[in-house]
C-alpha positions in Angstrom: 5.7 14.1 -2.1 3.2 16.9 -3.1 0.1 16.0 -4.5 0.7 16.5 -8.1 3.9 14.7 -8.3 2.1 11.8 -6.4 -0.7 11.7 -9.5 2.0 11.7 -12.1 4.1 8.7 -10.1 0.8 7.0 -9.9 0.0 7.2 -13.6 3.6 6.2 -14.5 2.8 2.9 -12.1 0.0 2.4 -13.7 1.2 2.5 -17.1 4.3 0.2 -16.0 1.5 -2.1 -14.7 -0.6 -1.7 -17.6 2.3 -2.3 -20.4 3.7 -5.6 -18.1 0.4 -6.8 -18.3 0.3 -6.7 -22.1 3.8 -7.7 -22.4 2.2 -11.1 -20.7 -0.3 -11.4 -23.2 2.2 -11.3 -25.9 4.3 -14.5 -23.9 1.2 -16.5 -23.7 0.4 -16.3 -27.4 4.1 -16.6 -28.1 5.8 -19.0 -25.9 5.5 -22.5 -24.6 3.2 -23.1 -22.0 6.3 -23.6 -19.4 8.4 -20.6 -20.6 4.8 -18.8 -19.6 4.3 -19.5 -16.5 7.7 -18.6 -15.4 7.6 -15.2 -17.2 3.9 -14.9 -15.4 5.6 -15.8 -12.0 8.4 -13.4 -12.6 5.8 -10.2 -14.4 3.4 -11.0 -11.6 6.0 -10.5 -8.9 7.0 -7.1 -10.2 3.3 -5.7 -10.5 3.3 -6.8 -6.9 6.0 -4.7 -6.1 4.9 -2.0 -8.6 1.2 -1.6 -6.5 3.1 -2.2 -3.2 5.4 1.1 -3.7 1.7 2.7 -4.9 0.0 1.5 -1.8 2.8 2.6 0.6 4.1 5.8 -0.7 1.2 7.2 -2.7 -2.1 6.2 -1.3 -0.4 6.7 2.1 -0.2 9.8 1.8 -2.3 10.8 -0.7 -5.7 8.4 -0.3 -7.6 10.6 -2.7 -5.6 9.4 -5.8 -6.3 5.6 -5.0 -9.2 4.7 -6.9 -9.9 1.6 -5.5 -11.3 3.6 -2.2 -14.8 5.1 -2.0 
């Protein structure tokens, strides 16, 4: 993947990430404390995935677009 497509698959990760994670602050104010943690379990193991596919087929390639690195 050229550069430029890898920065606009990285901010469309992110946003997923970013939009899951408030999606999970809605269940915790709206849901019983059970019905929570198996929607955090579930929402936790996607962003997993989400940052693995980031990891291994952006940063990869591409270590200048993960911010994380110095």
């Amino acid at each position: 993947m050229d550069a430029k497509s890898a920065t606009r698959f990285k901010q469309h990760g992110e946003r997923a990430i970013e939009e899951l994670s408030l999606a999970l602050t809605l269940a915790k104010e709206a849901s019983p404390a059970d019905e929570f943690l198996r929607l955090r379990t579930s929402v936790g193991d996607i962003i997993a995935r989400i940052d693995t596919v980031l990891r291994d087929n952006i940063y990869k390639d591409h270590p200048g677009l993960d911010g994380m690195k110095d």
